[in-house]
N, CA, C and O of each residue as an XYZ file, in Angstrom:
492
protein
N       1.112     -2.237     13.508
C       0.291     -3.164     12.746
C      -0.168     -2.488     11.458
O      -0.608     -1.339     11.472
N      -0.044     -3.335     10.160
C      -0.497     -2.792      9.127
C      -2.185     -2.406      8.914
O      -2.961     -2.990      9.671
N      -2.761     -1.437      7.901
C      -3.970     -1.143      7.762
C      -4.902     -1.766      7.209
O      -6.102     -1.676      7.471
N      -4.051     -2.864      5.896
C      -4.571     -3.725      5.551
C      -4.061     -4.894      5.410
O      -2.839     -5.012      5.503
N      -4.906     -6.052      5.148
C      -4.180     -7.321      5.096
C      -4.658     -7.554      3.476
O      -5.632     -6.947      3.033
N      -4.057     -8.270      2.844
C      -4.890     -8.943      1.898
C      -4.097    -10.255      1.085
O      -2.883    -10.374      1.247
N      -4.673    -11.006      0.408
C      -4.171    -12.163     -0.235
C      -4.858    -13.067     -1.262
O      -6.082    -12.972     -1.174
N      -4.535    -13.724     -1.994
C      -5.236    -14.193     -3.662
C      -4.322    -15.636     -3.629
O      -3.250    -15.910     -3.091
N      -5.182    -16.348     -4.390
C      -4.757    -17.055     -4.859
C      -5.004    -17.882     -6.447
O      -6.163    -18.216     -6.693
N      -4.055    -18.157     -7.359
C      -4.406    -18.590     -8.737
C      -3.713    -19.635     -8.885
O      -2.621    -19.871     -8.369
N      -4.477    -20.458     -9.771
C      -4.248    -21.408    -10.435
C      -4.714    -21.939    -11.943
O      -5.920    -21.913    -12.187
N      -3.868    -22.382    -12.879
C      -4.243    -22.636    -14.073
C      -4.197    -24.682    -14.334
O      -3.100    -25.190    -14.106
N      -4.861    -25.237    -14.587
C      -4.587    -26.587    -14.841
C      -5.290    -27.162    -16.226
O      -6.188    -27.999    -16.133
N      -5.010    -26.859    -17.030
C      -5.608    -26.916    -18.481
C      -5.064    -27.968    -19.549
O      -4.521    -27.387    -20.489
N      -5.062    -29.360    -19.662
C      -3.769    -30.223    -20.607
C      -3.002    -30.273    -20.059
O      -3.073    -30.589    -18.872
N      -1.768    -29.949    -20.736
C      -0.296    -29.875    -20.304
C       0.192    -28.668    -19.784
O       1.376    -28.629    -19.449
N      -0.498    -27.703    -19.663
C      -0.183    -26.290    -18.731
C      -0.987    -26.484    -17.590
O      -2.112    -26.945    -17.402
N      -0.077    -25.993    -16.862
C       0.066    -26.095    -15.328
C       0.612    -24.852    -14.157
O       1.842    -24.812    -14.129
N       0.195    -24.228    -13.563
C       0.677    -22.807    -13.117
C      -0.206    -22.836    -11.890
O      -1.382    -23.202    -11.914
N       0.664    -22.285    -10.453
C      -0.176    -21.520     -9.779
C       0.642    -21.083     -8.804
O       1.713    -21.654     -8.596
N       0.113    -19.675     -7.857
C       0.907    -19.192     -7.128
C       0.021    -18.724     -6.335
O      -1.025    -18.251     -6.780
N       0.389    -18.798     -4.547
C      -0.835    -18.185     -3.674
C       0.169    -16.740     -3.041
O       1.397    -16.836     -3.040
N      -0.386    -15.715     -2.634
C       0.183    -15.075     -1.781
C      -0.586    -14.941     -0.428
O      -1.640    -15.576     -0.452
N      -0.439    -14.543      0.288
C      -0.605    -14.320      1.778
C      -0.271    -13.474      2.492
O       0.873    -13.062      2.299
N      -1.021    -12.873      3.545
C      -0.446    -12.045      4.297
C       0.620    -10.427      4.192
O       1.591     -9.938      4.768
N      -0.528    -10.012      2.836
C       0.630     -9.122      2.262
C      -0.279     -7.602      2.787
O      -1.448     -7.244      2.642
N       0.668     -7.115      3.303
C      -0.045     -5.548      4.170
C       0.786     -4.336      3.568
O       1.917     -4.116      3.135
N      -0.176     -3.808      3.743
C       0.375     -2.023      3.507
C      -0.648     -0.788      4.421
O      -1.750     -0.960      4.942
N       0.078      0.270      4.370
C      -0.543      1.213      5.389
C      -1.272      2.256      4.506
O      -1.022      2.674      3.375
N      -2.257      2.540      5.395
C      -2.919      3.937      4.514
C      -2.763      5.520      4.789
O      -2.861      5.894      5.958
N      -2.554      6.351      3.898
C      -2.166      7.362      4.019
C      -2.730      8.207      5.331
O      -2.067      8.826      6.163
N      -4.198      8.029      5.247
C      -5.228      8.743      5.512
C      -6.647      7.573      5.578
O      -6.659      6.607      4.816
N      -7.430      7.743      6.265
C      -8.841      6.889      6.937
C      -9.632      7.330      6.049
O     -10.181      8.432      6.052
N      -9.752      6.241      5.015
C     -11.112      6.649      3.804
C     -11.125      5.790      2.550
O     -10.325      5.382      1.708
N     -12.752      5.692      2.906
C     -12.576      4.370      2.241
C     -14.245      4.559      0.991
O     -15.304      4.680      1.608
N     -14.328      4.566     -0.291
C     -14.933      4.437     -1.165
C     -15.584      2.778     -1.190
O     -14.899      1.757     -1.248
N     -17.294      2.864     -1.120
C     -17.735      1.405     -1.445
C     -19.114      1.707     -2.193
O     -19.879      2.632     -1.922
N     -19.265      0.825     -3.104
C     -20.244      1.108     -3.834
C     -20.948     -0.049     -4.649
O     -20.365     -1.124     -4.513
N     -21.733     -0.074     -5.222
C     -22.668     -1.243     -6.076
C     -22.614     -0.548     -7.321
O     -22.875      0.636     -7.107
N     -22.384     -0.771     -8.562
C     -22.553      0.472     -9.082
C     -23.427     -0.591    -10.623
O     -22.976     -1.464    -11.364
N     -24.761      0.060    -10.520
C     -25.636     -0.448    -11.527
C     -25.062     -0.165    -13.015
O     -25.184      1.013    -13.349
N     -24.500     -0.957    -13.910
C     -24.030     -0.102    -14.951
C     -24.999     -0.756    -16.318
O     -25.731     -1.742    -16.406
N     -24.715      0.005    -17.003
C     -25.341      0.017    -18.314
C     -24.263     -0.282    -19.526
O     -23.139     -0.643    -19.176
N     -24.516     -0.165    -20.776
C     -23.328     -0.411    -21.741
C     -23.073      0.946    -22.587
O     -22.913      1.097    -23.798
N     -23.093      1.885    -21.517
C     -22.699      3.022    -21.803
C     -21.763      3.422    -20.384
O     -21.876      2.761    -19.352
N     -20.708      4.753    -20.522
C     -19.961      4.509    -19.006
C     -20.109      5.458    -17.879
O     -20.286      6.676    -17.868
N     -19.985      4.542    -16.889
C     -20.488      5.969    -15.325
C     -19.949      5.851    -14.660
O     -20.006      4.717    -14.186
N     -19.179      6.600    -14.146
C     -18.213      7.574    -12.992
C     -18.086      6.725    -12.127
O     -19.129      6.179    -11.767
N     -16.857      6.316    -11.508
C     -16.615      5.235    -10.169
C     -16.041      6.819     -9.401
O     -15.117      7.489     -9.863
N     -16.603      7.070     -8.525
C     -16.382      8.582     -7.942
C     -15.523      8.369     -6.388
O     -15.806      7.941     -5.269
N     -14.214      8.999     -7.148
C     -13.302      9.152     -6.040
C     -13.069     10.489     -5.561
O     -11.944     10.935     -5.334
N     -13.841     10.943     -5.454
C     -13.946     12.416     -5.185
C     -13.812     12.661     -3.780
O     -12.982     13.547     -3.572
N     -14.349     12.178     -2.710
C     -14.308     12.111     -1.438
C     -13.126     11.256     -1.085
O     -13.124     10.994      0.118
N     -12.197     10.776     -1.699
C     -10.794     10.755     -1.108
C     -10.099     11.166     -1.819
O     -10.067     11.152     -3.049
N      -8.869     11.968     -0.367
C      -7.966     12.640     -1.116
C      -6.925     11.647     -1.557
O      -6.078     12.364     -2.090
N      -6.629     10.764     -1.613
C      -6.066      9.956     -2.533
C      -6.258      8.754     -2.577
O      -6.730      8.164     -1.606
N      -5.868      8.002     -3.949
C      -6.868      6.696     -4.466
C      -5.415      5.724     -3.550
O      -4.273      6.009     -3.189
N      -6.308      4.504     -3.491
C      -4.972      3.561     -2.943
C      -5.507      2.160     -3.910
O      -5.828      2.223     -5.097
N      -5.499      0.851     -3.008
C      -6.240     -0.529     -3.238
C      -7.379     -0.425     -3.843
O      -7.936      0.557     -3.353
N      -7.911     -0.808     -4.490
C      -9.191     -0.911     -5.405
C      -9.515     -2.124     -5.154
O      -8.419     -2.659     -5.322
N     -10.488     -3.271     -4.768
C     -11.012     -4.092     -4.899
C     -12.232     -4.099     -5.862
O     -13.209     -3.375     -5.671
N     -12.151     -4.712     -6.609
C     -13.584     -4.205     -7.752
C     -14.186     -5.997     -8.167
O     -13.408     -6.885     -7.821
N     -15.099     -6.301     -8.653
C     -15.934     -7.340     -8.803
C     -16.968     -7.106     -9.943
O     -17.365     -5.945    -10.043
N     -17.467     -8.017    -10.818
C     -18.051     -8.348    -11.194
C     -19.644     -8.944    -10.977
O     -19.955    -10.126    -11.124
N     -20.451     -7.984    -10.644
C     -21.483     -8.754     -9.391
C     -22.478     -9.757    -10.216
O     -23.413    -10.089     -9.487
N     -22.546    -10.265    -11.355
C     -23.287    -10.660    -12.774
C     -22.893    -12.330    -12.600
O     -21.765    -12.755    -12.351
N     -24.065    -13.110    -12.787
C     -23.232    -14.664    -13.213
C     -23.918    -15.050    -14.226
O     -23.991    -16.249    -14.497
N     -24.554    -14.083    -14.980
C     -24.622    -14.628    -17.032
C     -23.609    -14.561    -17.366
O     -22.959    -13.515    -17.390
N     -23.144    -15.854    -17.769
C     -21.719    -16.157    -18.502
C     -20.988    -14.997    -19.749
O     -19.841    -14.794    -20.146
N     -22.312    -14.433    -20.060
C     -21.766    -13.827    -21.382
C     -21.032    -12.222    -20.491
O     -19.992    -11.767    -20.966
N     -21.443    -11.764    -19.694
C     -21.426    -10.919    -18.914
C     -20.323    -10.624    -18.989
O     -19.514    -11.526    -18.773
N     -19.717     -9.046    -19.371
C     -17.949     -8.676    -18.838
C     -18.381     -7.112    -18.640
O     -19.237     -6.495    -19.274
N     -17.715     -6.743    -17.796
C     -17.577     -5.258    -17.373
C     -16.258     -4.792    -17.432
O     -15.335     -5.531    -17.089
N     -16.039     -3.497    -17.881
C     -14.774     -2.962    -18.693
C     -14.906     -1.801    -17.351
O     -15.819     -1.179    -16.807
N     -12.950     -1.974    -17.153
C     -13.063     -0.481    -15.850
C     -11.759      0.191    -16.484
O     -10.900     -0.506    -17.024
N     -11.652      1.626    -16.387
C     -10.686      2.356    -16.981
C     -10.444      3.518    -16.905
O     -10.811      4.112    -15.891
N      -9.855      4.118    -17.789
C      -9.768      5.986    -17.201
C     -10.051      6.828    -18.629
O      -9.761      6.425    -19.756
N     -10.614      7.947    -18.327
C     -11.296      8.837    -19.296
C      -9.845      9.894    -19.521
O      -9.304     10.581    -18.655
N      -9.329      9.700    -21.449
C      -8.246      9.957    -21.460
C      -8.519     10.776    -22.717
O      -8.765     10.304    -23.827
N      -8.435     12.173    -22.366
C      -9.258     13.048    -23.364
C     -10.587     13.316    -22.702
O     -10.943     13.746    -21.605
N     -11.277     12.820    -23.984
C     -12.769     12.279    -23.980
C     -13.223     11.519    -24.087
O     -14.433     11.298    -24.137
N     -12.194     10.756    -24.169
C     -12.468      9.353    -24.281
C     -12.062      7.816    -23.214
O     -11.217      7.837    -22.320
N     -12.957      6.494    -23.627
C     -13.150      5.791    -22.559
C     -11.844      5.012    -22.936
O     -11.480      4.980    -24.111
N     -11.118      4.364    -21.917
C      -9.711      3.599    -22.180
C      -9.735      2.919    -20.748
O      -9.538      3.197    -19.566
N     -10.162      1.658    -21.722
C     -10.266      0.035    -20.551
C      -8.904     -0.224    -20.280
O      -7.975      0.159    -20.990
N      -8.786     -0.978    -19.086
C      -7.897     -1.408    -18.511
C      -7.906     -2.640    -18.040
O      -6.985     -3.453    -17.963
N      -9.100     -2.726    -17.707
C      -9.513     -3.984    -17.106
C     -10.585     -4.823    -17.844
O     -11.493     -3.998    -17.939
N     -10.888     -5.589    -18.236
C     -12.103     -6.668    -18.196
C     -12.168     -7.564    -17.070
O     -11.155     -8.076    -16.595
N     -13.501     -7.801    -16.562
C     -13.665     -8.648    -15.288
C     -15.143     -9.207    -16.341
O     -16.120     -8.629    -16.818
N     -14.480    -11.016    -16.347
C     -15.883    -11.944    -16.659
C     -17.352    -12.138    -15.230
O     -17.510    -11.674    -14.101
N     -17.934    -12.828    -15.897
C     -19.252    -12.586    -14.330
C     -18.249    -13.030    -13.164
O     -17.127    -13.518    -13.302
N     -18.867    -12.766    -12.098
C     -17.910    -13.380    -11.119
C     -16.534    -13.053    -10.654
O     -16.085    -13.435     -9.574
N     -15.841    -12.282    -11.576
C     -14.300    -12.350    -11.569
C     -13.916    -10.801    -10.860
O     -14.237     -9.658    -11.184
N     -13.062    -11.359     -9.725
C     -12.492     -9.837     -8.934
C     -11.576     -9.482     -9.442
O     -11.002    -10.100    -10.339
N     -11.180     -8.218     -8.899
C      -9.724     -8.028     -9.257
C      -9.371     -6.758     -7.941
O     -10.098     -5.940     -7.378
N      -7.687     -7.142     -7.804
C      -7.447     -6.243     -6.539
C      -6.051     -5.477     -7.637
O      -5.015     -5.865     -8.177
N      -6.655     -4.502     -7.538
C      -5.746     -3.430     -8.049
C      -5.033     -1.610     -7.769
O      -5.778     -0.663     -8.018
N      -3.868     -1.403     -7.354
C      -3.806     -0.146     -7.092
C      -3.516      0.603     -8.076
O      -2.711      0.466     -8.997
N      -4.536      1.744     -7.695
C      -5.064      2.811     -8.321
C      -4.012      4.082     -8.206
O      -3.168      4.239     -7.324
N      -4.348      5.147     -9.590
C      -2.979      6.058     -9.196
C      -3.909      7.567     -9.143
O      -4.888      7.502     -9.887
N      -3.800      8.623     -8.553
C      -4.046      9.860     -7.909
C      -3.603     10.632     -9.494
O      -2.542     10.733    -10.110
N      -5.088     11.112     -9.761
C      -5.267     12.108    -10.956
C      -6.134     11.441    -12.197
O      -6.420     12.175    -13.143
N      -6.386     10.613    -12.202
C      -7.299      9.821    -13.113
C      -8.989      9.146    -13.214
O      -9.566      8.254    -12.592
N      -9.312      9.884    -14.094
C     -11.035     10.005    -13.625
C     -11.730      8.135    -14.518
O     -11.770      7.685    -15.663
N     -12.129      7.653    -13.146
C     -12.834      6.168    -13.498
C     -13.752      5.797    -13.758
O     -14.883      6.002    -13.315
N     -13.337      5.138    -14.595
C     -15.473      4.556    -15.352
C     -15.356      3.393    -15.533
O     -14.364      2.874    -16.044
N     -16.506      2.714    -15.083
C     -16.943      1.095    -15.760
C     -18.000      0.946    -16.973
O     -18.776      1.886    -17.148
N     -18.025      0.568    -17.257
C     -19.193     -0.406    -18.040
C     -19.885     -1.301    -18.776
O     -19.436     -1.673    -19.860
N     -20.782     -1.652    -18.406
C     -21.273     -3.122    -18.756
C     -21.283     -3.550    -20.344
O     -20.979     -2.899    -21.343
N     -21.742     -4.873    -20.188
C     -21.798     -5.464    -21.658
C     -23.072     -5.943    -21.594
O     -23.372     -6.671    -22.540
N     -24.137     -5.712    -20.552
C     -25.179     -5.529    -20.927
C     -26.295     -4.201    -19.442
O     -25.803     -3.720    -18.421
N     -27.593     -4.043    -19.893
C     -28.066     -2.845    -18.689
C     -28.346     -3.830    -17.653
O     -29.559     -3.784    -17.447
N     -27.883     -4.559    -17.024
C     -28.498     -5.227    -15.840
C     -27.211     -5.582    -14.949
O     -27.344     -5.856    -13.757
N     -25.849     -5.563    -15.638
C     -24.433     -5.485    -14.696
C     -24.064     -4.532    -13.981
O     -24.014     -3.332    -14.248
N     -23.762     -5.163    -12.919
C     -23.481     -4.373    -11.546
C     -21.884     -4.990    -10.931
O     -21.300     -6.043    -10.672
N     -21.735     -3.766    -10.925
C     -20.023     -3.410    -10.003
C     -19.728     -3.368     -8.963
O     -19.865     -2.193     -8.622
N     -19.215     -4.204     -7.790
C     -19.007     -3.711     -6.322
C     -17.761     -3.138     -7.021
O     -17.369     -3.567     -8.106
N     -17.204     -2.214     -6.388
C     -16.371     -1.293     -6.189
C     -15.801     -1.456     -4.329
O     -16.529     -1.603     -3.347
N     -14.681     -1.386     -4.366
C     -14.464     -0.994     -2.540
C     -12.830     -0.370     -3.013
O     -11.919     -0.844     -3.692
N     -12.982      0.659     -2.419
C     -11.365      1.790     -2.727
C     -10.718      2.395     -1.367
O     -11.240      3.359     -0.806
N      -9.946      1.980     -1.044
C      -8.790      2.428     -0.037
C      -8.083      3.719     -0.059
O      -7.290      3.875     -0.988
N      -8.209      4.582      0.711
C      -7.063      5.918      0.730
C      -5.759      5.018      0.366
O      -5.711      3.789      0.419
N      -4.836      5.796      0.031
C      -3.648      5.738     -0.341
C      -2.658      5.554      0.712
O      -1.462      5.486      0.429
């Protein structure tokens, strides 16, 4: 039996564009038992999503925990010295993404009162 299950579904219906696709039932195994979860209060300056306690990154589930519309939180990797987004998530908006082993993560807000669930899977 697989370690995880997981599944999404999207849809676009806007005018004359029209799009959507569900998946289901899609599993994969984990390297190793360890699992990163966190709330992470952010500010509009950036702070450490700390994968330090696993030895390797896998699934990322990350969220937007904010529902002021204006609200976006930026997640990414520190390349140099510097911050390099990858992601934008609006209030509300998840995202399930795998993560790659050697790359140091930061979020942060677009204003001091946005907050990040974070949940990270061993590899």
């Amino acid at each position: 039996m697989a370690d995880l299950t997981w599944g999404m579904n999207y849809r676009v219906d806007k005018g004359n564009l029209g799009d959507s696709f569900s998946v289901s039932n899609v599993t994969a195994d984990m390297a190793v038992t360890g699992m990163y979860q966190a709330t992470i209060a952010l500010t509009t300056a950036t702070q450490n999503i700390s994968t330090a306690t696993l030895s390797s990154v896998g699934l990322a589930f990350l969220r937007n925990l904010s529902t002021a519309t204006a609200s976006t939180v930026q997640v990414g990797v520190v390349v140099g010295t510097t911050f390099a987004s990858f992601c934008t998530l609006k209030a509300g908006e998840a995202g399930l993404l795998r993560l790659t082993d050697g790359n140091q993560y930061q979020a942060k807000g677009s204003a001091a009162t946005d907050r990040l669930r974070g949940d990270i899977v061993e590899g």
